[in-house]
N, C-alpha and C positions, 0 to 999 in steps of 0.2 A: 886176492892180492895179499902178500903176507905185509905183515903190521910192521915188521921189524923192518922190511927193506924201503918202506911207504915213506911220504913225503907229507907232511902237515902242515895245516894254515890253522890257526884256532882265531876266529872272528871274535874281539874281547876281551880284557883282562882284567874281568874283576872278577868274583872268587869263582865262578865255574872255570872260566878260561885261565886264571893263574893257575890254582891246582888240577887241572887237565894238562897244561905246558909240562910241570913238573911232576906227573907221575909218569906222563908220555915220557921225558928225558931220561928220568931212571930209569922205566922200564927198555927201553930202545935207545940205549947211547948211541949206535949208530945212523938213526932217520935224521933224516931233515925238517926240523920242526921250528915253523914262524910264528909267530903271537904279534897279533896286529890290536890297534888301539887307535882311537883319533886323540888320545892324550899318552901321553910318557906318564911309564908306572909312578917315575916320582915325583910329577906336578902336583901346584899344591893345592889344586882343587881338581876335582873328573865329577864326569856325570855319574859313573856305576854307582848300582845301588849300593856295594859294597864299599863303595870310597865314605867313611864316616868316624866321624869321632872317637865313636867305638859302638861295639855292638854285643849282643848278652849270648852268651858260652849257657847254655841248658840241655838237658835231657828231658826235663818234663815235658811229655810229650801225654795227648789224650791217643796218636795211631803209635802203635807197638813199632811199628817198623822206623818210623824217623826217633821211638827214642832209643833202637836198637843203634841206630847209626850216629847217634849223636854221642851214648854210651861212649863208643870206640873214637869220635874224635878229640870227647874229651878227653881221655887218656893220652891224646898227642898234645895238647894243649896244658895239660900238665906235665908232660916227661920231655917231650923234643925240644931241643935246641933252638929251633928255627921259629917256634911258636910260641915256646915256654912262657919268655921272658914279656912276653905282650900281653898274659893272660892274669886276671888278678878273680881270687873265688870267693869273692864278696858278698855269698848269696841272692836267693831270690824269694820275696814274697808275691804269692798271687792271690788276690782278692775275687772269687770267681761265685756269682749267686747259681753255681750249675755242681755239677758231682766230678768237676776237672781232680781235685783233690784226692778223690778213693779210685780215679780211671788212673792216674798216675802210679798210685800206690800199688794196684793191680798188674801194671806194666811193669815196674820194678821188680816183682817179687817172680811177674813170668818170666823174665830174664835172668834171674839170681844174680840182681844188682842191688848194692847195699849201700844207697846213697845215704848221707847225715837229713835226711828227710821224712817230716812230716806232713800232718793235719793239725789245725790249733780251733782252739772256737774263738768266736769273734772277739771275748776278753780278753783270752788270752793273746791275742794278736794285735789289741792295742797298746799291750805292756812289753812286747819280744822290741828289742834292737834302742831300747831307753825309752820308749813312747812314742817314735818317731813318730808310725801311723798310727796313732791311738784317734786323729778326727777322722780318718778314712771314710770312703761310701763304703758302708757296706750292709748296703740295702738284700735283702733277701739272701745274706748269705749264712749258710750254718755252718761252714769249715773253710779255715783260710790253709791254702798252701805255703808250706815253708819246704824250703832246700838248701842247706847251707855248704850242700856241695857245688852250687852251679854260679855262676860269676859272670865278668864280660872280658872283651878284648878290647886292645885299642887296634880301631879297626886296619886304618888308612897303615899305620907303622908294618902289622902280619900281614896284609897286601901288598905291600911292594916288597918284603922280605921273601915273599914267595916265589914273586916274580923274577927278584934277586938270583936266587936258590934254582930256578929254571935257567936262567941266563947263562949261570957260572956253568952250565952241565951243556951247554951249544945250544941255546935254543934262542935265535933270531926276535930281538923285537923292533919290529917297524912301527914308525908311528904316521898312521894315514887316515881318513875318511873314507871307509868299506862302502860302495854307491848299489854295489847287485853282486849277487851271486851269477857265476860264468858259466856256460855250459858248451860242451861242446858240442858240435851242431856236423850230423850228417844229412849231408841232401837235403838238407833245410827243416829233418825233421833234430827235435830234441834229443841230444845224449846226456851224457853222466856229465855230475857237479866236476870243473875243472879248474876252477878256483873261484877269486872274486876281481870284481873292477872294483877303483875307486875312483874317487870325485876328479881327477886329475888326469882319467880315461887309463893309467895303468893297470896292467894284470899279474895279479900274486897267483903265480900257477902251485897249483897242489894233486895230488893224490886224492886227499881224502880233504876234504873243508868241516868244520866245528862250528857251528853257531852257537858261540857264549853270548848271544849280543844283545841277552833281556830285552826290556822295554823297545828297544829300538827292531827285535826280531820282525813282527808283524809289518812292519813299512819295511824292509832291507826286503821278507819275500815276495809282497807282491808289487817291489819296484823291481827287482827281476825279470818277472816277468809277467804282466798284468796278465794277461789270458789265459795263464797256467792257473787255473783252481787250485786243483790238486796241491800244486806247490804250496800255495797262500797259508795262514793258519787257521783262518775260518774264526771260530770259538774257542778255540782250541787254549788260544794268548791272550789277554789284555792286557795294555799296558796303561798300569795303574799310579799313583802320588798320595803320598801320606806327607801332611807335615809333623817336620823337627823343629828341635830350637833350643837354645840353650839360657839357663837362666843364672845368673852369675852370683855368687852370696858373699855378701859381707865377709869382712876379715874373720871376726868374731863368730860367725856362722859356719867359718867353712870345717871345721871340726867333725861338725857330722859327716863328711865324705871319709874319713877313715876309716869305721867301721860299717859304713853305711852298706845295706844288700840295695840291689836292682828292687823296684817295687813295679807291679803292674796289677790295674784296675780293669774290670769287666764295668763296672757301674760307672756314670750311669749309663744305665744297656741302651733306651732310647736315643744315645747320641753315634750307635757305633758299634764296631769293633772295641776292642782296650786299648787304656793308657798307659803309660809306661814312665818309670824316673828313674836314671841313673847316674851316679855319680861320675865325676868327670873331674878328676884333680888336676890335671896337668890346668886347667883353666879355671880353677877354683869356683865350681857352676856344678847345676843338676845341668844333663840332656834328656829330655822329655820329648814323646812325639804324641800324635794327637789319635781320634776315633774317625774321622771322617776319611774314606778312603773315594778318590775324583780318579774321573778318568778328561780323555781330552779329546774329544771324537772329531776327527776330518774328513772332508770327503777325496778320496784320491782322482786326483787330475783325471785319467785314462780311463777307469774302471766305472766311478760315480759311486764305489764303493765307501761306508764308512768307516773307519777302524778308530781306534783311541793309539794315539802314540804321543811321545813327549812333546811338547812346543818346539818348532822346528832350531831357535836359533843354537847357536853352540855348545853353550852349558842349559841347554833345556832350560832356558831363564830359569832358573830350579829356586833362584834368593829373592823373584819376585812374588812375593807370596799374599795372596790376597787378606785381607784383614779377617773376613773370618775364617779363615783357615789358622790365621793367626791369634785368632779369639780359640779356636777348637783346641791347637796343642796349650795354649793356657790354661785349661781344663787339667790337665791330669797333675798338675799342684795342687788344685782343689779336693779331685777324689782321693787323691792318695795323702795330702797332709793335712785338709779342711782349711781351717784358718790360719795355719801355724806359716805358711811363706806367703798369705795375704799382701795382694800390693805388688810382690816381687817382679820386678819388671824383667821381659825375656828379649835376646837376641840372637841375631844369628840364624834368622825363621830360614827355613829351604824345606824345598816340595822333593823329595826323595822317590825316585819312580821307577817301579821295579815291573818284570812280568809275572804275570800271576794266571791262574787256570782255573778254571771251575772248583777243584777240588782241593785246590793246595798242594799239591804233587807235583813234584818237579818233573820235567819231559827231559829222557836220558833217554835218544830212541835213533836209530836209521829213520832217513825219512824217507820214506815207503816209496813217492815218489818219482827217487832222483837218486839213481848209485851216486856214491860218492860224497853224498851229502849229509850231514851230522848233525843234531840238534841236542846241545846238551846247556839248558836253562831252566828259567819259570822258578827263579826264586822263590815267590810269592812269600817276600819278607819272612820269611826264616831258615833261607838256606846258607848263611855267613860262617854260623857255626862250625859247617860242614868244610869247612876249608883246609883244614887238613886232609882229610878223605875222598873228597867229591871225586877227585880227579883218578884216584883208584879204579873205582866203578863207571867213570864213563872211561878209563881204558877197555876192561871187561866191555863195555859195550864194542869199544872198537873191534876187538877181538873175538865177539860174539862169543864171549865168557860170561856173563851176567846172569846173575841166578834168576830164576823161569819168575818170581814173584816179584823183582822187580823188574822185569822184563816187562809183566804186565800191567804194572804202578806206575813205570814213568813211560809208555810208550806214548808214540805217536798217535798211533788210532784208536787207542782207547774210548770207552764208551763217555759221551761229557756227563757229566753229572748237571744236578740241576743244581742252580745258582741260591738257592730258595736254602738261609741261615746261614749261606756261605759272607759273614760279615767284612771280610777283604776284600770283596767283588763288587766294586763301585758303581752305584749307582747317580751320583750326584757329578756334575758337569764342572771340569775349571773354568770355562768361561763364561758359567753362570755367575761365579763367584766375582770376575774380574769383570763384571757386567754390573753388578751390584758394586763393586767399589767405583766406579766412572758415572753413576746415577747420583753419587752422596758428595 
């Protein structure tokens, strides 16, 4: 089927499905390309993971290949128009007790990339940026990472600007509840992806269908069609929740956000993944998120299968956030400033639920299954950056352009990795949490 004369549905519009609308439209001014949502790009709340306050613009990467890609989209986030002006390069310190510091430095120098980055020893990383993290944890560490080339976004603003940027070039946005993927059916057996139904029994016919639909991927494929394995994700997706939150600073305080870098803590390790603090001026507050990453496991009606997807109601109650959860994103004031915003009271908590894979690897793949059917997701909380680019490479996918090594990085049947140090792969239940707060 050629690409250019093709018809598109992109299931999604947060940063896979915005920048996949809008490299599709430039690349093919001609197709017919829809961007479906159950929220309008510029409501002022949505569940994607990428709908947020803002989010951290880095290259530091420990795999060569995401900080090869992140390289290229910081260059658009510094020069382009449509992104420029949402990006601010405030730096980044990382506090890491592992050798992240000399694998970055190494990734850098294989690239011949000459970012304003370092390595510091722990003294000197309590005196960089006025002392800010001079109480830091930083329990077993011998080298702190600095970059004072990498910065953050404001997220929700270069989200709907992209979407924007897609619109204005013909690309349809409907705003619906996506219920199944469609298929066309000969003699009652299975044919190719034909579009999707949604909650209202309508069908968005397509060509070719996109699954941008993160966390909600794994229940859209096997409400589909329960029987269908193959279809389903298996292991492949889980859909995960970290919490945020925001903590607001005094008049007198808020001075530190102007020069302030993103800061992010590996310690302490036993609680977790890292914490993270960034400033956030427009609302005169840090935005911090937490180490505890939950999942939400149901059992589906038909199958008696379990999966993890977000809580069913509308916005994934995503602001009811259980107290230790809310105890957890309090933590990363502690590691990253000690006693220095003691007390500081935080709001704003929301459970942020993204899909995530064994590996960290985003799935930019055909899905083997079902002609016509697309999988281009799996955030696993650090694909936002990539929002100038993404949509690039899963055109090439469309196109069956995509170079043979990330062909075999984000495919579909790729071998799973094991789960074992993967600290983004949840092991801890939200309705353990909300089960403990209804006990107190």
């Amino acid at each position: 089927m050629d690409p250019a004369a093709s018809s598109y549905l992109i299931v999604g519009s947060g940063v896979f499905g915005a920048s996949t609308a809008l490299h599709l439209a430039r690349r093919f001014p001609g197709a017919r390309i829809t961007l479906v949502d159950r929220d309008h790009y510029d409501a002022p709340r949505r569940v994607a993971a990428s709908w947020d306050w803002n989010k951290v613009v880095r290259a530091d990467y420990s795999d060569i290949t995401y900080a090869r890609l992140a390289l290229e989209a910081q260059g658009l986030w510094r020069a382009d128009p449509l992104w420029q002006r949402f990006y601010h390069e405030s730096g980044v310190v990382w506090i890491s007790p592992g050798a992240f510091a000399q694998t970055v430095r190494d990734n850098f120098a294989a690239l011949g990339a000459t970012p304003d980055a370092s390595a510091c020893s722990v003294d000197e990383a309590r005196g960089i940026y006025g002392g800010l993290f001079a109480g830091a944890d930083y329990t077993a560490v011998r080298e702190v990472h600095v970059n004072r080339s990498s910065g953050w976004a404001e997220a929700k603003e270069a989200l709907q600007s992209t979407v924007a940027a897609a619109v204005a070039l013909g690309v349809e946005y409907r705003v619906a509840q996506v219920a199944a993927v469609a298929f066309d059916m000969n003699e009652g057996a299975r044919g190719r992806c034909c579009g999707v139904t949604t909650a209202d029994g309508a069908l968005l016919a397509a060509d070719r269908v996109v699954l941008c639909s993160g966390a909600y991927t794994p229940k859209l494929l096997i409400d589909s069609d329960p029987t269908w394995g193959e279809l389903h994700a298996g292991g492949r997706i889980l859909a995960a929740g970290v919490t945020e939150a925001t903590a607001p600073l005094d008049e007198d305080e808020r001075a530190v956000l102007e020069a302030m870098p993103i800061g992010i803590n590996e310690n302490p390790v036993q609680r977790g993944c890292d914490v993270g603090c960034m400033p956030l001026p427009s609302l005169g507050a840090f935005k911090c998120w937490g180490q505890v990453f939950v999942r939400n496991t149901v059992t589906h009606p038909v199958t008696n299968e379990q999966l993890s997807a977000p809580p069913l109601q509308p916005d994934y109650k995503q602001w009811d956030v259980p107290a230790a959860l809310q105890e957890d994103v309090s933590w990363a004031l502690k590691s990253l400033f000690g006693d220095k915003f003691q007390g500081k009271k935080m709001e704003n908590f929301r459970v942020c639920w993204e899909a995530v894979t064994p590996s960290d690897d985003f799935i930019v793949s055909p899905h083997p299954a079902c002609d016509g059917l697309f999988i281009a997701t799996c955030g696993s909380f650090h694909g936002f950056k990539f929002l100038p680019v993404l949509g690039k490479y899963v055109v090439q996918m469309l196109c069956d352009e995509l170079a043979p090594d990330l062909q075999k990085q984000w495919a579909w049947d790729r071998e799973l990795s094991s789960t074992e140090g993967n600290k983004k792969w949840p092991c801890k239940e939200l309705g353990d949490f909300i089960a403990e707060d209804s006990r107190e």
